[in-house]
Backbone as CSV, one residue per row, in Angstrom:
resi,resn,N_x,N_y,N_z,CA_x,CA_y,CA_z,C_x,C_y,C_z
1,UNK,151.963,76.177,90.310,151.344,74.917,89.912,151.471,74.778,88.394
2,UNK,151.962,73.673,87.810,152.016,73.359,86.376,150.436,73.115,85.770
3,UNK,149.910,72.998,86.458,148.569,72.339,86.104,147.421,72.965,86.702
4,UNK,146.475,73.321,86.078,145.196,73.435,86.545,144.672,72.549,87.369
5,UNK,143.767,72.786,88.166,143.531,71.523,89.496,142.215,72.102,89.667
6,UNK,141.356,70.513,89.640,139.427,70.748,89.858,139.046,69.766,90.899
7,UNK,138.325,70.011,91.767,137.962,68.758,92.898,136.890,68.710,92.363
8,UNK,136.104,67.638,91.935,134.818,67.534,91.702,133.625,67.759,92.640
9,UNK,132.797,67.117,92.965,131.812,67.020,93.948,131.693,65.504,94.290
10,UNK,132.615,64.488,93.358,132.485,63.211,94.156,133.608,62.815,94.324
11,UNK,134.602,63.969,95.062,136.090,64.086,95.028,137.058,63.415,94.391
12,UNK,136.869,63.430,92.693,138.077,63.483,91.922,138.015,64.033,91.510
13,UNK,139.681,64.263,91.328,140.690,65.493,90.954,140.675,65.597,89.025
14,UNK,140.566,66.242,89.249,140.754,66.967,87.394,142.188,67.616,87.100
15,UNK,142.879,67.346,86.345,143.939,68.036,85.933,143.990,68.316,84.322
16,UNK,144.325,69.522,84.218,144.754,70.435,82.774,145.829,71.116,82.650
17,UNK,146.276,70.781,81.111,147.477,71.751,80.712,147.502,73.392,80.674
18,UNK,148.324,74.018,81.171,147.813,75.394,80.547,148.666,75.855,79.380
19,UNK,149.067,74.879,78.864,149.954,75.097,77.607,150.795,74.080,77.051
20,UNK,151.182,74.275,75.639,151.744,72.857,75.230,152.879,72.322,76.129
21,UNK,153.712,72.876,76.539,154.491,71.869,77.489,153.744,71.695,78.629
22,UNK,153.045,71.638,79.224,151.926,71.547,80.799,151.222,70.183,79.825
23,UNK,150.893,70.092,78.685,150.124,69.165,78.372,150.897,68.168,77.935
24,UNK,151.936,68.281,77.542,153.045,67.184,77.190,153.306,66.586,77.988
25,UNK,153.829,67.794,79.751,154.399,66.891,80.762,153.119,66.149,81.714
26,UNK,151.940,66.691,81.288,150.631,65.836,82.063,149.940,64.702,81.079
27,UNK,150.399,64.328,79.773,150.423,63.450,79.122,151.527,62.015,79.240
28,UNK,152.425,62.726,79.046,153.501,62.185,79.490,153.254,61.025,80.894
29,UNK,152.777,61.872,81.891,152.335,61.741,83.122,151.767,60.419,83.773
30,UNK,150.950,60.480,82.163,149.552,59.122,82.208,149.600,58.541,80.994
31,UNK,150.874,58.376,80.198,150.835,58.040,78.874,150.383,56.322,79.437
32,UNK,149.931,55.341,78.710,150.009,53.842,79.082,149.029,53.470,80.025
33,UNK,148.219,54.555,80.919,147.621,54.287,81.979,146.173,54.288,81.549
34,UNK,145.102,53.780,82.559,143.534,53.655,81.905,143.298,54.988,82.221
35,UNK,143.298,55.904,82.692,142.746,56.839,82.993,142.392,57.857,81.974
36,UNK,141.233,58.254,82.463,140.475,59.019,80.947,141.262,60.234,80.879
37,UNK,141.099,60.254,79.281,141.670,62.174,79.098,140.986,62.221,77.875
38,UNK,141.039,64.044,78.222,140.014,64.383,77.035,140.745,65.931,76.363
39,UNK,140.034,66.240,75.196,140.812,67.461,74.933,139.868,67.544,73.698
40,UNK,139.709,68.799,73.173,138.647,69.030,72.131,138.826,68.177,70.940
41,UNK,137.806,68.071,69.750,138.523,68.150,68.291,138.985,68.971,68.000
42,UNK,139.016,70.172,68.198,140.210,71.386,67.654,140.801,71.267,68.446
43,UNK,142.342,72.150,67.464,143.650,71.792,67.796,143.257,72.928,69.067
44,UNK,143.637,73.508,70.251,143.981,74.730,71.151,143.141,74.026,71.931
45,UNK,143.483,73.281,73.112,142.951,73.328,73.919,144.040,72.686,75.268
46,UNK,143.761,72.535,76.211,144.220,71.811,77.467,144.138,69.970,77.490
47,UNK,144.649,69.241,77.623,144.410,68.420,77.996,144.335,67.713,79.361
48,UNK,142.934,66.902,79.185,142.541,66.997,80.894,142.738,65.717,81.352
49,UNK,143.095,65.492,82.403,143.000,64.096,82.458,142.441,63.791,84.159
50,UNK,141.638,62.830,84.325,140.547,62.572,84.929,141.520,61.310,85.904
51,UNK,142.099,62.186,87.003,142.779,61.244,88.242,142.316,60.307,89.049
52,UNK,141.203,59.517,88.552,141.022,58.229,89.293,140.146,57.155,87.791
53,UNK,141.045,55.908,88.143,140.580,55.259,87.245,139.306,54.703,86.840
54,UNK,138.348,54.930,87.043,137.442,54.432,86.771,136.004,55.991,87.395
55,UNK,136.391,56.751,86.754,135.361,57.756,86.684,134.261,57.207,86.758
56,UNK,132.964,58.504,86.947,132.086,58.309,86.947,131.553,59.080,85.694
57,UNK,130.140,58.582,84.501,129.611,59.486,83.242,129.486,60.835,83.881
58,UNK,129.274,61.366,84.734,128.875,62.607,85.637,130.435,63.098,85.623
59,UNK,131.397,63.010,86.060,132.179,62.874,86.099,133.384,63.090,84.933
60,UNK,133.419,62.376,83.928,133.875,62.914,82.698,133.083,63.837,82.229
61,UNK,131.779,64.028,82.161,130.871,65.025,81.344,131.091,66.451,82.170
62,UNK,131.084,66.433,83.273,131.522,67.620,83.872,133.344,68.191,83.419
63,UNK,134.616,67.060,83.617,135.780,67.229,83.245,135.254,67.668,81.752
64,UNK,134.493,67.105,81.141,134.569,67.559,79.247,134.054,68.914,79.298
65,UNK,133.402,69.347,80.193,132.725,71.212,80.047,133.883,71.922,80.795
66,UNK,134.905,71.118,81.730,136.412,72.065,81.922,137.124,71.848,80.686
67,UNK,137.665,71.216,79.973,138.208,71.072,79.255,137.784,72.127,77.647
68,UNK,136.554,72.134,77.592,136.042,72.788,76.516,135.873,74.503,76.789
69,UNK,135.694,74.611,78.314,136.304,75.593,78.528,137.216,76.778,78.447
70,UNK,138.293,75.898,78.638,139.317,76.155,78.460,140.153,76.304,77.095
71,UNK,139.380,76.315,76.344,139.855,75.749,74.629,139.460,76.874,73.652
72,UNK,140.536,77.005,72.623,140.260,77.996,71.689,138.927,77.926,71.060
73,UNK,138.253,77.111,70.804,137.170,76.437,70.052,136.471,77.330,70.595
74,UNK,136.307,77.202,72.158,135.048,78.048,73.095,135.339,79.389,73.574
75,UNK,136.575,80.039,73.135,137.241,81.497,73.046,136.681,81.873,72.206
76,UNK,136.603,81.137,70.687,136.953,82.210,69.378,135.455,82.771,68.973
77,UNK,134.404,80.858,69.227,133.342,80.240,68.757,132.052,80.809,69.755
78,UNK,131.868,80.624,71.096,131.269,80.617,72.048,130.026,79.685,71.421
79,UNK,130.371,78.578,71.319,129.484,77.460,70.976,129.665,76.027,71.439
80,UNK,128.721,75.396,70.911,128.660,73.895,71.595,130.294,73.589,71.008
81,UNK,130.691,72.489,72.083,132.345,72.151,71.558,132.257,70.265,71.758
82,UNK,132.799,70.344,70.657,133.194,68.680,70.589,134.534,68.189,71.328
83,UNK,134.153,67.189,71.950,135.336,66.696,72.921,135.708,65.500,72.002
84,UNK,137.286,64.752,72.533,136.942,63.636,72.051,137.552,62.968,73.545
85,UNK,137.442,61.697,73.865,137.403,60.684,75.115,138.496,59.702,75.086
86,UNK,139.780,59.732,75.635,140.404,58.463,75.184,140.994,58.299,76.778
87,UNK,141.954,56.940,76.432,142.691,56.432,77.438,144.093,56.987,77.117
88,UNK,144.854,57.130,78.493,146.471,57.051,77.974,147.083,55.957,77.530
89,UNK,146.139,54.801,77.076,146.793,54.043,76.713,146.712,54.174,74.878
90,UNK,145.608,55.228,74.560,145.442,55.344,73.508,146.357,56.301,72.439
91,UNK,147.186,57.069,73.535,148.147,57.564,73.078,149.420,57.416,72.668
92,UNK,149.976,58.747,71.961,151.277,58.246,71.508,151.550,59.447,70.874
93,UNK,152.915,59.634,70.807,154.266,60.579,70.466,155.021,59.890,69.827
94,UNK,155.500,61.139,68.645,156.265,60.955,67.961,157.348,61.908,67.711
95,UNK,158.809,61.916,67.481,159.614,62.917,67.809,159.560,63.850,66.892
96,UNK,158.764,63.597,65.555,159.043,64.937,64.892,157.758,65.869,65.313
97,UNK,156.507,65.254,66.369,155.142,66.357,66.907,155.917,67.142,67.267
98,UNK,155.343,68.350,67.598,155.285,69.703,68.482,155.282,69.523,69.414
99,UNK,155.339,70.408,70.510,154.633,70.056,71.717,153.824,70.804,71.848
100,UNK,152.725,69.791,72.652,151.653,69.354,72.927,150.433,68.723,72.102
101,UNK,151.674,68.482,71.042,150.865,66.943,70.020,150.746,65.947,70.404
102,UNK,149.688,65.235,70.266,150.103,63.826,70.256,149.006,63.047,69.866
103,UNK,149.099,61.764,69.163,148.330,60.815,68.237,147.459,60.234,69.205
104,UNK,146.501,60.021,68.382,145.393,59.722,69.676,144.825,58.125,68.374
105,UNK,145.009,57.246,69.228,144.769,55.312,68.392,142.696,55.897,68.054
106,UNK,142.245,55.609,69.209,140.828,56.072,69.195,140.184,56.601,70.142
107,UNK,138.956,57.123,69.745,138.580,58.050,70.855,137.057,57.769,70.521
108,UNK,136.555,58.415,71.974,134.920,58.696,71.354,134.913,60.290,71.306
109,UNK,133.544,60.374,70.951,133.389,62.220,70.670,132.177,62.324,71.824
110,UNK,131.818,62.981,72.202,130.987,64.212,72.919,131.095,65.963,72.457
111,UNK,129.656,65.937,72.520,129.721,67.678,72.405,129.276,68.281,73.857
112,UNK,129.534,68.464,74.237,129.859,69.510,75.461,128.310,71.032,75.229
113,UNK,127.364,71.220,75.528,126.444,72.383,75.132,126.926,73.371,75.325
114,UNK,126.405,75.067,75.096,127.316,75.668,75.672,126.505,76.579,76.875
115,UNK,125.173,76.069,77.059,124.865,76.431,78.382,125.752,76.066,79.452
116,UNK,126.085,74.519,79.224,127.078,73.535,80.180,128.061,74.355,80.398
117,UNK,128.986,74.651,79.773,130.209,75.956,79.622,130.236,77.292,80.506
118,UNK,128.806,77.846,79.816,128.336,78.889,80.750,128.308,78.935,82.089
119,UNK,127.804,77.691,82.461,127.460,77.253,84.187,128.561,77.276,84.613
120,UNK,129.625,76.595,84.031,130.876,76.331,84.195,131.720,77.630,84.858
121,UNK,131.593,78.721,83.980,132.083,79.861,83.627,131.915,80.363,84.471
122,UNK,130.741,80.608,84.514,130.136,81.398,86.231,130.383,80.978,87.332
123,UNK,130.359,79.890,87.677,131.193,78.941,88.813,132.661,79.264,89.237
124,UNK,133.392,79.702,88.181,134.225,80.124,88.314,134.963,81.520,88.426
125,UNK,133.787,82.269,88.059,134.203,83.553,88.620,133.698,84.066,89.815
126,UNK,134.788,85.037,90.380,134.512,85.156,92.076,134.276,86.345,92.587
């Protein structure tokens, strides 16, 4: 699987990069489209993007504690992590980025707690 894969509890699908090309080609994916994606303010993280258009706040706020998860921020830090919130339509590439750069027009922010994380964490181990 190129991608990380989350079923929620009000069955939508979550998808994440597990690395700069996984996030390029799942950007790529949904570049132009409404669908939410999120990825920390620091640079190292996954980008997630939230497979049905019109989420629910429950819904992204849960995708923003996978996403922060998953992110150097909450490796290095083990602290609250700032997300930021955009559309693929808010995006954009340019040929001299890296991969798994890419310009973000605007976004909102969320911080993610890191109890939220924790819960997260544990949920996931088996």
């Amino acid at each position: 699987m190129k991608f990380r894969q989350f079923t929620l509890e009000s069955g939508t699908v979550v998808l994440l990069g597990k690395d700069a090309e996984s996030n390029d080609e799942l950007i790529k994916k949904f570049k132009g489209k409404e669908n939410i994606i999120i990825h920390t303010v620091m640079p190292g993280s996954p980008f997630c993007v939230i497979d049905n258009a019109n989420p629910s706040i429950k819904d992204i706020s849960i995708s923003g504690t996978y996403c922060a998860k998953f992110s150097q921020d909450w490796r290095d830090n083990k602290k609250d992590v700032k997300i930021s919130i955009f559309t693929g339509k808010d995006v954009k590439k340019d040929k001299k980025m890296e991969a798994g750069t890419w310009a973000v027009k605007k976004s909102k922010i969320k911080i993610i707690k890191k109890e939220d994380i924790q819960k997260v964490e544990a949920s996931l181990k088996i």
